[in-house]
HTML snippet that shows the backbone in 3Dmol.js (N, CA, C, O; Angstrom):
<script src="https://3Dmol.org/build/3Dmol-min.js"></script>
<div id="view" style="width:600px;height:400px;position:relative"></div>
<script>
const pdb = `
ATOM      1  N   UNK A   1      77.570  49.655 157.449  1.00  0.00           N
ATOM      2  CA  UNK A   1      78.941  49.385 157.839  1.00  0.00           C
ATOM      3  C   UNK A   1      79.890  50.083 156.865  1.00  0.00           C
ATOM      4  O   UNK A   1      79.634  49.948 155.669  1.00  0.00           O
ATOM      5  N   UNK A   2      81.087  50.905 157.265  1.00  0.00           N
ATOM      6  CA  UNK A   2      81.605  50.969 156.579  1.00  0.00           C
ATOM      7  C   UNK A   2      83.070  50.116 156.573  1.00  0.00           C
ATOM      8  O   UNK A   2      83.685  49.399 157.362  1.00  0.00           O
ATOM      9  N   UNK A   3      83.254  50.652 155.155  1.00  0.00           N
ATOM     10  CA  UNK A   3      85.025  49.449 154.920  1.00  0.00           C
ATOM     11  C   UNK A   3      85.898  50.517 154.820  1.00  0.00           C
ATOM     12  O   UNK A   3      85.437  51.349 154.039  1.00  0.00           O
ATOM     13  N   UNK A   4      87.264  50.933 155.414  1.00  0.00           N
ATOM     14  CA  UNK A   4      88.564  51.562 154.651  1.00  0.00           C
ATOM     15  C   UNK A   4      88.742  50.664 153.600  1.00  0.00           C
ATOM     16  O   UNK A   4      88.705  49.434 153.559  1.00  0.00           O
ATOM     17  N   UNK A   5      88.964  51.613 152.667  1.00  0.00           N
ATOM     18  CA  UNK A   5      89.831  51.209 151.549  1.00  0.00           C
ATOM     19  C   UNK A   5      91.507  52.303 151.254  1.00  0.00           C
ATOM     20  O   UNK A   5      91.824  53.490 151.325  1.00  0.00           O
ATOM     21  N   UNK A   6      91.964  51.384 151.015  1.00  0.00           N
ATOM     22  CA  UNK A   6      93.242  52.135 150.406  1.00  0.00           C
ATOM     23  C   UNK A   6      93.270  52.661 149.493  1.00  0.00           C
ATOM     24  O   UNK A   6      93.939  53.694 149.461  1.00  0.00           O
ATOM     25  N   UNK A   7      92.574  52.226 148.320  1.00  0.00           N
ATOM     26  CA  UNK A   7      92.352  52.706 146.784  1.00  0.00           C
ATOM     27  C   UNK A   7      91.073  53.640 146.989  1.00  0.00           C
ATOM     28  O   UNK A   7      90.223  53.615 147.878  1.00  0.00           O
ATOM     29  N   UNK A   8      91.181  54.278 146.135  1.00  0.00           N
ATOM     30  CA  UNK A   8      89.561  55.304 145.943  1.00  0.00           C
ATOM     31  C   UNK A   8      88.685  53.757 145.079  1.00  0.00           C
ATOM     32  O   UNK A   8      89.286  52.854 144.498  1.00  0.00           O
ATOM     33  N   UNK A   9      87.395  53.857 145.227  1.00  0.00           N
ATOM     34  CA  UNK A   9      86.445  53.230 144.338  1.00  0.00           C
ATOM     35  C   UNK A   9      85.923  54.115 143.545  1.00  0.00           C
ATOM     36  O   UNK A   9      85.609  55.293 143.709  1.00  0.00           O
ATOM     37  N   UNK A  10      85.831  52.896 142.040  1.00  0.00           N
ATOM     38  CA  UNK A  10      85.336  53.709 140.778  1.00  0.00           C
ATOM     39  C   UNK A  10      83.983  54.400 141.095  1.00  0.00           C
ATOM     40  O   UNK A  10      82.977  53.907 141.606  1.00  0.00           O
ATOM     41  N   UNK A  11      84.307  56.208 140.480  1.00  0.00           N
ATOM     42  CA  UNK A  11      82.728  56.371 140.878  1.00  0.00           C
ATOM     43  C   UNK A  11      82.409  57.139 139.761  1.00  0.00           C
ATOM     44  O   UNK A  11      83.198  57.814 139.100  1.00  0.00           O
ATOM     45  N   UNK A  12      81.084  56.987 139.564  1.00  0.00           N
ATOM     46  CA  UNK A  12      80.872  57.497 138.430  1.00  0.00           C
ATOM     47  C   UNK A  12      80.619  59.393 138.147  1.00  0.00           C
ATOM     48  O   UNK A  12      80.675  59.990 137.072  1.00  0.00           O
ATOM     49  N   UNK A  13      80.374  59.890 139.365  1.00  0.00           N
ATOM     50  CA  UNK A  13      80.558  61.235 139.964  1.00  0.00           C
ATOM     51  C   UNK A  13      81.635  61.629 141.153  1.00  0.00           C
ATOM     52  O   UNK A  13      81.871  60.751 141.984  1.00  0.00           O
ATOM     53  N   UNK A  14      82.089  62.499 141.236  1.00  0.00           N
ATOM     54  CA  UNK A  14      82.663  63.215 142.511  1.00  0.00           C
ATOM     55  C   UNK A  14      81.713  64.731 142.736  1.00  0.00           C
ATOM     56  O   UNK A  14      81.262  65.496 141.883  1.00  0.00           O
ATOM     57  N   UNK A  15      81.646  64.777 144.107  1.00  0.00           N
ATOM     58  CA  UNK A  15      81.388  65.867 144.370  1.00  0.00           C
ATOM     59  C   UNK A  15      82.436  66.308 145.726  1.00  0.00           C
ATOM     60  O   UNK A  15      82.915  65.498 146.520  1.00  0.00           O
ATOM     61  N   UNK A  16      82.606  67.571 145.743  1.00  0.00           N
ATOM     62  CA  UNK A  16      83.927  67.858 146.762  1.00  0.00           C
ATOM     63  C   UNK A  16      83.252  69.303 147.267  1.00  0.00           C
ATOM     64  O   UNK A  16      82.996  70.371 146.710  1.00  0.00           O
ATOM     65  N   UNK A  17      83.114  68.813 148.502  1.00  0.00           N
ATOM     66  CA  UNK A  17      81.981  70.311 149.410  1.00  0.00           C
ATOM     67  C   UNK A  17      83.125  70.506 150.320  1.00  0.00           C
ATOM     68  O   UNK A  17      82.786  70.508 151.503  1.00  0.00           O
ATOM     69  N   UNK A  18      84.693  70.710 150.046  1.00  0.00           N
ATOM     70  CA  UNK A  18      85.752  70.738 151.595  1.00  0.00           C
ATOM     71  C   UNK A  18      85.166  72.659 151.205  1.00  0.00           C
ATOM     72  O   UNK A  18      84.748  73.212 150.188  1.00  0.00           O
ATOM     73  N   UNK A  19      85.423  73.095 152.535  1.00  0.00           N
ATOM     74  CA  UNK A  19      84.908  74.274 152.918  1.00  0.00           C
ATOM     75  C   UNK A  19      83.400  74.632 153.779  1.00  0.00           C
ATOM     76  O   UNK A  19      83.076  75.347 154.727  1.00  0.00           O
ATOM     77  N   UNK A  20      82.572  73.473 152.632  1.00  0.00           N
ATOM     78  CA  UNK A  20      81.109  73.741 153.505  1.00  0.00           C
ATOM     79  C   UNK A  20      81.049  72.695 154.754  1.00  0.00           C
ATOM     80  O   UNK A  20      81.501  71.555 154.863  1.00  0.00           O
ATOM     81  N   UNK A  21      80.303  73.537 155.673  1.00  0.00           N
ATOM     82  CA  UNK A  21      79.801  72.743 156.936  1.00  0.00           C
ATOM     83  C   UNK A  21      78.196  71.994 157.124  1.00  0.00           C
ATOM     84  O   UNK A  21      77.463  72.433 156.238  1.00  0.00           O
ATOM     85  N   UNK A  22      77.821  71.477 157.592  1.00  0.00           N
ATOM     86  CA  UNK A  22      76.398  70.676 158.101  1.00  0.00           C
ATOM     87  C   UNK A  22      75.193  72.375 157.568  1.00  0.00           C
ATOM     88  O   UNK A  22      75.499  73.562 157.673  1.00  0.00           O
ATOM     89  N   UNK A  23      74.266  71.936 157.191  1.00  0.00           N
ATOM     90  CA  UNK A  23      74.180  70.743 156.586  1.00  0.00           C
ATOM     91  C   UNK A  23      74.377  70.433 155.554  1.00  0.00           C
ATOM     92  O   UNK A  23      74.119  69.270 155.244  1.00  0.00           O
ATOM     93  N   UNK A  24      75.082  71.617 154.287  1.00  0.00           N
ATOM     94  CA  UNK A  24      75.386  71.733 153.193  1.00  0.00           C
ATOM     95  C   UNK A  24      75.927  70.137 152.129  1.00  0.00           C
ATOM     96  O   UNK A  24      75.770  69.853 150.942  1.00  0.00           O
ATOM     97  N   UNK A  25      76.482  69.530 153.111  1.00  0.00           N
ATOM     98  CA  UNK A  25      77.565  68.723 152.302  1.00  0.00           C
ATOM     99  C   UNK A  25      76.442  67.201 152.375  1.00  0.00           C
ATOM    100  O   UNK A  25      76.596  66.254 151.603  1.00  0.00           O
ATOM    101  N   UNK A  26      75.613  67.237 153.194  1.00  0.00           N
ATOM    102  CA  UNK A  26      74.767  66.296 153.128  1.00  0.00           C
ATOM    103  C   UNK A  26      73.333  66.525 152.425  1.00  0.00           C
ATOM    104  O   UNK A  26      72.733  65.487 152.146  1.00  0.00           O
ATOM    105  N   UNK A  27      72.658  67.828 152.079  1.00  0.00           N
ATOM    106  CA  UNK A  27      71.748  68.067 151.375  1.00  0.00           C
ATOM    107  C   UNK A  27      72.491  68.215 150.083  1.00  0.00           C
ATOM    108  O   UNK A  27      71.864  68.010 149.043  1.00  0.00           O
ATOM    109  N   UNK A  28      74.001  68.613 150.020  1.00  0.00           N
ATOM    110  CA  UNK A  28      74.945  68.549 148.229  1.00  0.00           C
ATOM    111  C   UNK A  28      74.846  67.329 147.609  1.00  0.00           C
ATOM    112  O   UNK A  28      74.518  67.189 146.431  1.00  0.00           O
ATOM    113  N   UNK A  29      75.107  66.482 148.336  1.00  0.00           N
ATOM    114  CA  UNK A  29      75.328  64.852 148.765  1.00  0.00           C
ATOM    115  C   UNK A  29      73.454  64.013 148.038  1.00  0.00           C
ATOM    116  O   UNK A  29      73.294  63.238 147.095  1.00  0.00           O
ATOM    117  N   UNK A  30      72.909  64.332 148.533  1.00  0.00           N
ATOM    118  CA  UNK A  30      71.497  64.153 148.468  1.00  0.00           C
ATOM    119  C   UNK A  30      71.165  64.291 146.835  1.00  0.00           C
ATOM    120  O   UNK A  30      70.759  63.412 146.074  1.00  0.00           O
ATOM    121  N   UNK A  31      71.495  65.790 146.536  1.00  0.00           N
ATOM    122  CA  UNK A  31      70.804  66.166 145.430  1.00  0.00           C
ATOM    123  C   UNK A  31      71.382  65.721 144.466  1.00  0.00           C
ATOM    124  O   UNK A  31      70.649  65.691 143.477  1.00  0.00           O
ATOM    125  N   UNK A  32      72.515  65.305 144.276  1.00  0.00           N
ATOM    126  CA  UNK A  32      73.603  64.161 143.534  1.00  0.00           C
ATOM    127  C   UNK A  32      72.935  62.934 143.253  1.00  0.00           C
ATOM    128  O   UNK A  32      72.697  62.457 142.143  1.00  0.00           O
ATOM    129  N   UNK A  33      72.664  62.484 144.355  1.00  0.00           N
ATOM    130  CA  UNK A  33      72.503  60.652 144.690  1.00  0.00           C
ATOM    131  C   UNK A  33      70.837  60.654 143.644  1.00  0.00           C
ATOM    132  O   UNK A  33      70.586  59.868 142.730  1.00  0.00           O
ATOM    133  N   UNK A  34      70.062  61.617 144.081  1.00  0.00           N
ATOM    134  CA  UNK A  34      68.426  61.972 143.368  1.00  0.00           C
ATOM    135  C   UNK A  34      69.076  61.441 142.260  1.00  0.00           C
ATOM    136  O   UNK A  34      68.910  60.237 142.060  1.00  0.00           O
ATOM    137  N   UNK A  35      70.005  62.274 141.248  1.00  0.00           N
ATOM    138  CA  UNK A  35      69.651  61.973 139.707  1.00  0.00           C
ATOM    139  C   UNK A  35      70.649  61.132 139.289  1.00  0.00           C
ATOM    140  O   UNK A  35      71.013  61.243 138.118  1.00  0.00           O
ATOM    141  N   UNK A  36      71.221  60.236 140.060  1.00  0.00           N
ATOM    142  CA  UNK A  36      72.222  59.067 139.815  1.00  0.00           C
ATOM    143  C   UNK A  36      70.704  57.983 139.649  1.00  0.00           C
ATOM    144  O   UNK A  36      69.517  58.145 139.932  1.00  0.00           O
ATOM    145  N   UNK A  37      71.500  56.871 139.048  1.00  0.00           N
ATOM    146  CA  UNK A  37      70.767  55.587 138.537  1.00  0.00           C
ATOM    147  C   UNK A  37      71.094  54.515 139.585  1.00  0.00           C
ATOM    148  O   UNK A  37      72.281  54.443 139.901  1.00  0.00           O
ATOM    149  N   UNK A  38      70.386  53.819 140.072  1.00  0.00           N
ATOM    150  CA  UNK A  38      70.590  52.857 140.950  1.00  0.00           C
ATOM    151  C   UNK A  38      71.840  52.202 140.833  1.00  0.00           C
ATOM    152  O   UNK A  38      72.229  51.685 139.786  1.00  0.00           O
ATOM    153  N   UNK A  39      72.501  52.220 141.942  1.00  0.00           N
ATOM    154  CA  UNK A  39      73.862  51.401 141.338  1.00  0.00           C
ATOM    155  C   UNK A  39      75.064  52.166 141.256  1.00  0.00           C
ATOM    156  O   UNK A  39      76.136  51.686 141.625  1.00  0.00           O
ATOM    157  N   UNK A  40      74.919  53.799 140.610  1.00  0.00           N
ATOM    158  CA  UNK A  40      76.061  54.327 140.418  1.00  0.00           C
ATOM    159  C   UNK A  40      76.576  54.777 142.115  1.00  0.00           C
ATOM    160  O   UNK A  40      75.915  54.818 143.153  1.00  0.00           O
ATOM    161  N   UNK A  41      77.979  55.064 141.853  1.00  0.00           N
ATOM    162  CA  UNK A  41      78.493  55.434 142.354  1.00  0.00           C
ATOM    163  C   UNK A  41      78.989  56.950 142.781  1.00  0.00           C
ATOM    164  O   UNK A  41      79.634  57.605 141.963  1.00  0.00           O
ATOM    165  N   UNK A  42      78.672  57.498 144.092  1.00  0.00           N
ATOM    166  CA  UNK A  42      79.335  58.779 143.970  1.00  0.00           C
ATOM    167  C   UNK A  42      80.476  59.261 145.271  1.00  0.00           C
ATOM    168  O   UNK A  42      80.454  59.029 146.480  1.00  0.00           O
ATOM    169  N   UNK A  43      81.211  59.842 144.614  1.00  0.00           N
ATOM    170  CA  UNK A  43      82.192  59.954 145.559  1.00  0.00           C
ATOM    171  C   UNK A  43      82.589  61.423 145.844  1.00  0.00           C
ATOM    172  O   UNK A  43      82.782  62.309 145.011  1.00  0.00           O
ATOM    173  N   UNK A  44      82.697  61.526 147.641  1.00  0.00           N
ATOM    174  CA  UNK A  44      82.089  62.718 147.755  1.00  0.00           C
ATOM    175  C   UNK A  44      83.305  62.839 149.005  1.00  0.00           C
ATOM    176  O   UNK A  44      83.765  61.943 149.712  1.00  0.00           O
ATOM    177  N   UNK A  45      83.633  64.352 148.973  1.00  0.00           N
ATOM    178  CA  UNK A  45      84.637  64.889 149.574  1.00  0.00           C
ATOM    179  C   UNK A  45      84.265  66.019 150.180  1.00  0.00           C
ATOM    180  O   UNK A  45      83.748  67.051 149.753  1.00  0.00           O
ATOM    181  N   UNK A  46      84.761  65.511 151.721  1.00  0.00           N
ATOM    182  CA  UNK A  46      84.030  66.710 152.789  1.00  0.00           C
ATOM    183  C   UNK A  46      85.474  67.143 153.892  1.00  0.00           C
ATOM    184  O   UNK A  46      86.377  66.446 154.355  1.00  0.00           O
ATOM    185  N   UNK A  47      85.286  68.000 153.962  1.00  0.00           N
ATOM    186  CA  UNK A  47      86.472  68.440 155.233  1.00  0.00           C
ATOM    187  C   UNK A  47      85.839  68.840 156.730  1.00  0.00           C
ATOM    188  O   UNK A  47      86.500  69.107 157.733  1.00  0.00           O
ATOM    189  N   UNK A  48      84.257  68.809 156.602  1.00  0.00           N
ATOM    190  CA  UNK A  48      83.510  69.539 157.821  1.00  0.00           C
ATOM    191  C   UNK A  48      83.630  67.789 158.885  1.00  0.00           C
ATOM    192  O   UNK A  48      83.305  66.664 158.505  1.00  0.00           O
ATOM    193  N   UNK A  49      84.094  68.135 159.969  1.00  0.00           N
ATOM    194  CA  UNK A  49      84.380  66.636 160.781  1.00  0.00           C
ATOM    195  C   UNK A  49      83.125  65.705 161.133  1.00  0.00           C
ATOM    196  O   UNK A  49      83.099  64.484 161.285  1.00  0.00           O
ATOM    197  N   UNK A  50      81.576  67.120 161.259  1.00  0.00           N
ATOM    198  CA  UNK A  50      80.806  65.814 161.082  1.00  0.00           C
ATOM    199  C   UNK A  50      80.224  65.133 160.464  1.00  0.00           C
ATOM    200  O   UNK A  50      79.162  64.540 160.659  1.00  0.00           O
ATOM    201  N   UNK A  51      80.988  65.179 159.551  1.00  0.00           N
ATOM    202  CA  UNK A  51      80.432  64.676 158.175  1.00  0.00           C
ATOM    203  C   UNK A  51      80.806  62.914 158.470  1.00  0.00           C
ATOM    204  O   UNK A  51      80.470  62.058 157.652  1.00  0.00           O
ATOM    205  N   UNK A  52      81.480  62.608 159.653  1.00  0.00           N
ATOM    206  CA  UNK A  52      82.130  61.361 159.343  1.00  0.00           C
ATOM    207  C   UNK A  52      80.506  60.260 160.290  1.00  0.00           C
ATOM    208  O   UNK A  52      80.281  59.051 160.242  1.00  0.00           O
ATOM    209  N   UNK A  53      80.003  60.990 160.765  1.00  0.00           N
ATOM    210  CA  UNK A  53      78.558  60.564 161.512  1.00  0.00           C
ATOM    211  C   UNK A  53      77.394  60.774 160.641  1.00  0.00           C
ATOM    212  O   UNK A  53      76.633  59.807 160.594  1.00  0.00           O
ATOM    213  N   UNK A  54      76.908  62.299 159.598  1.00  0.00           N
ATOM    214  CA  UNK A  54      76.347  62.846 159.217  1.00  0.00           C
ATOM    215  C   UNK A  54      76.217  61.898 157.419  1.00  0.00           C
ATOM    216  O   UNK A  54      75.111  61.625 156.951  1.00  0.00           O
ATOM    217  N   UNK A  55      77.147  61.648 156.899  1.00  0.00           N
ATOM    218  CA  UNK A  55      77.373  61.005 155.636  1.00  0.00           C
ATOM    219  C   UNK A  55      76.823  59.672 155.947  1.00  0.00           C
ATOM    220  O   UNK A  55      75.729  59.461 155.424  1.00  0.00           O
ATOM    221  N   UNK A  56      77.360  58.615 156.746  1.00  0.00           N
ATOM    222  CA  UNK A  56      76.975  57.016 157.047  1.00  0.00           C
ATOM    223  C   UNK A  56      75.241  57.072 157.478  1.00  0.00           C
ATOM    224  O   UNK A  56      74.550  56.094 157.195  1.00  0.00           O
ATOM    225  N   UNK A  57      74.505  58.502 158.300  1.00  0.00           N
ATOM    226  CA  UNK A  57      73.753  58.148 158.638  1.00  0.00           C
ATOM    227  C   UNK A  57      72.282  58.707 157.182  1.00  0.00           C
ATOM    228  O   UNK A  57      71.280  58.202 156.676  1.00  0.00           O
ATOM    229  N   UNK A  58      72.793  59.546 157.119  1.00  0.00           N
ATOM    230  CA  UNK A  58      71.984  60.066 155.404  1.00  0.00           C
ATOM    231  C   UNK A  58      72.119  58.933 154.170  1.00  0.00           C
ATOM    232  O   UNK A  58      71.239  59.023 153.314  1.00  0.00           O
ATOM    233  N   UNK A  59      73.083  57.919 153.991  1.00  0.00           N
ATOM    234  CA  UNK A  59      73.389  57.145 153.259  1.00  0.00           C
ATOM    235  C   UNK A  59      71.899  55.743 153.826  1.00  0.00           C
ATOM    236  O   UNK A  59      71.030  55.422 153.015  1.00  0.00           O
ATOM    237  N   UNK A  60      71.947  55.048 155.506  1.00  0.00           N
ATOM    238  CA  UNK A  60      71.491  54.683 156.217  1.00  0.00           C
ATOM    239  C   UNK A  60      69.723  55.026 155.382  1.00  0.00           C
ATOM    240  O   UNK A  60      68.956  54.330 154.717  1.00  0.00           O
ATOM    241  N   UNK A  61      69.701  56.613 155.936  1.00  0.00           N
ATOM    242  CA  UNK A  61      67.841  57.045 156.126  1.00  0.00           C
ATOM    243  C   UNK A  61      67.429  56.771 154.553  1.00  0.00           C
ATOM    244  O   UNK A  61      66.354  56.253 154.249  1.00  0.00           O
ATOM    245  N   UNK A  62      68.558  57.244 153.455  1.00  0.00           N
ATOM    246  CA  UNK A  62      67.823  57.230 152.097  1.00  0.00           C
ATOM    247  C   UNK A  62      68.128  55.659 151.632  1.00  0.00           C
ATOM    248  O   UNK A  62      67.377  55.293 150.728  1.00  0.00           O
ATOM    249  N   UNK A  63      68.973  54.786 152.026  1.00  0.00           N
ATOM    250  CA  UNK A  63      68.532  53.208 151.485  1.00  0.00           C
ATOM    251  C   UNK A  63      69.573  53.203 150.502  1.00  0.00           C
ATOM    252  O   UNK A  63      69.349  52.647 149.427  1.00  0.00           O
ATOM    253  N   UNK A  64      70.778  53.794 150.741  1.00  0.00           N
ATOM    254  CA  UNK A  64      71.759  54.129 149.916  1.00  0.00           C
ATOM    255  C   UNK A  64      72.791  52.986 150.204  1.00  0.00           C
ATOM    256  O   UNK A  64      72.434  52.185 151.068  1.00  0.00           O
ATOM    257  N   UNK A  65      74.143  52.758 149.560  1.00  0.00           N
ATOM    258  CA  UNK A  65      74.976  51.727 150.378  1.00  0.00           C
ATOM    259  C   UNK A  65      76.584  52.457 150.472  1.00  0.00           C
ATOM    260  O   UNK A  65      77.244  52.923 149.543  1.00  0.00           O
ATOM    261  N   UNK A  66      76.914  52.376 151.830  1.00  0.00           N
ATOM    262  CA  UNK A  66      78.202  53.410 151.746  1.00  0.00           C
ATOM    263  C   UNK A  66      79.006  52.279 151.715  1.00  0.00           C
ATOM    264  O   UNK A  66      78.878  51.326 152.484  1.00  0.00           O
ATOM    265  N   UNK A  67      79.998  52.394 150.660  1.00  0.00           N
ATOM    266  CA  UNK A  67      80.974  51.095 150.111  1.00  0.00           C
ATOM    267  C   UNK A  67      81.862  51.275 150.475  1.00  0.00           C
ATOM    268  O   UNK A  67      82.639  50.335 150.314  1.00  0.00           O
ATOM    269  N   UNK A  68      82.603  52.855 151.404  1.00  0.00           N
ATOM    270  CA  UNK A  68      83.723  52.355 151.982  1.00  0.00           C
ATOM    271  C   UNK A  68      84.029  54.515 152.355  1.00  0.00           C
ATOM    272  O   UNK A  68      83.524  55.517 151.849  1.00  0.00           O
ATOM    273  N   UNK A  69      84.845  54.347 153.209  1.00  0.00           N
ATOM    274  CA  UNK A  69      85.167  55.870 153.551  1.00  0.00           C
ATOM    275  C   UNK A  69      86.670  55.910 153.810  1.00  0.00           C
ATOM    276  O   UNK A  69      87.139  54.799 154.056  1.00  0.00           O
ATOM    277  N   UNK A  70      87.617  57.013 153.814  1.00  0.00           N
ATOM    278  CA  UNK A  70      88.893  57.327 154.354  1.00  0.00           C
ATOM    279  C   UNK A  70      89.116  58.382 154.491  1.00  0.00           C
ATOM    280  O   UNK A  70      88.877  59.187 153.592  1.00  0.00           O
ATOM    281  N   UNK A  71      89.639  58.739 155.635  1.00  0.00           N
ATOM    282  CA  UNK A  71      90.303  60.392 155.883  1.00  0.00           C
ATOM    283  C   UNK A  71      91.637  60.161 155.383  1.00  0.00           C
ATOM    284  O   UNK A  71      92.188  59.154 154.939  1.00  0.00           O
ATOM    285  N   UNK A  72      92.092  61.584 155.605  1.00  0.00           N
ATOM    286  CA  UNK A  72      93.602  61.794 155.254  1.00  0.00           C
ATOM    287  C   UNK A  72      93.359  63.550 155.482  1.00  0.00           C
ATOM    288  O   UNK A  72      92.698  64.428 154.926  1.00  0.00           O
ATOM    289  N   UNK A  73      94.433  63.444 156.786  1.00  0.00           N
ATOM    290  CA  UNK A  73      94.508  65.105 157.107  1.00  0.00           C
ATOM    291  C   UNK A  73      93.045  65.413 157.642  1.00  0.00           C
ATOM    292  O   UNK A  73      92.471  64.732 158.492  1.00  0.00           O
ATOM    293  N   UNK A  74      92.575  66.436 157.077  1.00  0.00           N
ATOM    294  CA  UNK A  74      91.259  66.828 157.496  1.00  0.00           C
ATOM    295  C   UNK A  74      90.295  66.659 156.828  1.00  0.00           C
ATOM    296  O   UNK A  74      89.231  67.161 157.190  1.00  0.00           O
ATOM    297  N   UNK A  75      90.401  65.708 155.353  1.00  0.00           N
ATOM    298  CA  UNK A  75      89.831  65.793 154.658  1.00  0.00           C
ATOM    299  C   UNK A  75      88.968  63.698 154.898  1.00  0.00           C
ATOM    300  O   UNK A  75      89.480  62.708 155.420  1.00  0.00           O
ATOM    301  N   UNK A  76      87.896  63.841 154.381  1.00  0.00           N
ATOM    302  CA  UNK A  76      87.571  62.673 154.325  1.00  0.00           C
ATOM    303  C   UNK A  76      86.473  62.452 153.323  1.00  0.00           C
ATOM    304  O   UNK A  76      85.620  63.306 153.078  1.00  0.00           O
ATOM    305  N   UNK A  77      86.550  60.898 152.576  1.00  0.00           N
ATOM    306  CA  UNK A  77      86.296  60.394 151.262  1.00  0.00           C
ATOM    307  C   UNK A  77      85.370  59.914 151.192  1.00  0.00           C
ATOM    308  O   UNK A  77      85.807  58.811 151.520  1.00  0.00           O
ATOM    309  N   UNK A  78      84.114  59.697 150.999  1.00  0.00           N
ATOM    310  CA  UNK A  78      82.989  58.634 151.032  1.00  0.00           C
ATOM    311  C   UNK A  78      82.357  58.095 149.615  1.00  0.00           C
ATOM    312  O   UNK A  78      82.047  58.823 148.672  1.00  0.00           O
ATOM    313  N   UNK A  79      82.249  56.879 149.658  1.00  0.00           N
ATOM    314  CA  UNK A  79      81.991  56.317 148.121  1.00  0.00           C
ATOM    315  C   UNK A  79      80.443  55.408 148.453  1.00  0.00           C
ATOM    316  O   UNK A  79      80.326  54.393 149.139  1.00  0.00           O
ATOM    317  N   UNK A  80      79.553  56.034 147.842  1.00  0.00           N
ATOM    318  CA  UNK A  80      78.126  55.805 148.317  1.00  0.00           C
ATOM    319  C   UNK A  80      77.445  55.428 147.282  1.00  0.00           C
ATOM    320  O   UNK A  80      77.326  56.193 146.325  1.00  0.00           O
ATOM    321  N   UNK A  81      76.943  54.326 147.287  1.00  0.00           N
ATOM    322  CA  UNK A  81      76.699  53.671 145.724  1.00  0.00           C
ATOM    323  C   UNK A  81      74.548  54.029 145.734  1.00  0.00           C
ATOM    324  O   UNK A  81      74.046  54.141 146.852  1.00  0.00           O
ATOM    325  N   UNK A  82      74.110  54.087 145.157  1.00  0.00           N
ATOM    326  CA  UNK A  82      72.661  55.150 145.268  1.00  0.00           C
ATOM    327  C   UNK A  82      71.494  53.447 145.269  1.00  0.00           C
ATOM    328  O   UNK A  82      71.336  52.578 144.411  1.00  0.00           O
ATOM    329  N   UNK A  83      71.087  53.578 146.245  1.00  0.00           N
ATOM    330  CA  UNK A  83      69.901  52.543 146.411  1.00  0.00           C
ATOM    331  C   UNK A  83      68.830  52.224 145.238  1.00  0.00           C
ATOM    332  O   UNK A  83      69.090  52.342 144.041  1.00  0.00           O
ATOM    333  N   UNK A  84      67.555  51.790 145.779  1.00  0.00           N
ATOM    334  CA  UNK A  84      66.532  51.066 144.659  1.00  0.00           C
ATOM    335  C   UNK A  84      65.818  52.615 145.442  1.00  0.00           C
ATOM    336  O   UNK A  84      65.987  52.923 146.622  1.00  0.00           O
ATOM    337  N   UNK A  85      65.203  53.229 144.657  1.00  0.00           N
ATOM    338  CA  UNK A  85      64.105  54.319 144.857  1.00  0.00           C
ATOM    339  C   UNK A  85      62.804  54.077 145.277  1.00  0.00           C
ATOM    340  O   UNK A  85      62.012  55.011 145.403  1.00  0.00           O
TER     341      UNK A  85
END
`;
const viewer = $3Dmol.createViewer("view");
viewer.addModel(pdb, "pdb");
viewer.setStyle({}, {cartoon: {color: "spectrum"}});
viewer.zoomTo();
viewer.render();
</script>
């Protein structure tokens, strides 16, 4: 499920793929979340539109928890906190 938030959530990384398209921003996304510690947070910035299906469902397959998403313009925010391995 995801939540809007108004505020960004604390994250302990950003990664920002606006420019790349499928599947770039979700295998970028991936290789991030690998060397994060259970728990952290990463917050990740995509402008490709299907990223808004493509992000919730990669978060979903790896056991990850998406804590909340927002667009603005063309751009959209996802804050994905990294599962138990």
């Amino acid at each position: 499920m995801t939540t809007q938030y108004d505020q960004p959530q604390a994250a302990d990384e950003t990664l920002d793929t606006s420019g790349l398209l499928c599947p770039l921003p979700v295998y970028k996304a991936a290789m991030v979340l690998n060397r994060l510690d259970e728990g952290k947070v990463l917050e990740l910035i995509c402008t490709d539109p299907g990223s808004l299906a493509d992000i919730p469902a990669m978060a979903r397959q790896r056991g990850d928890v998406l804590l909340g998403s927002r667009e603005a313009g063309d751009s959209q925010t996802f804050w994905i906190a990294k599962g138990a391995s």
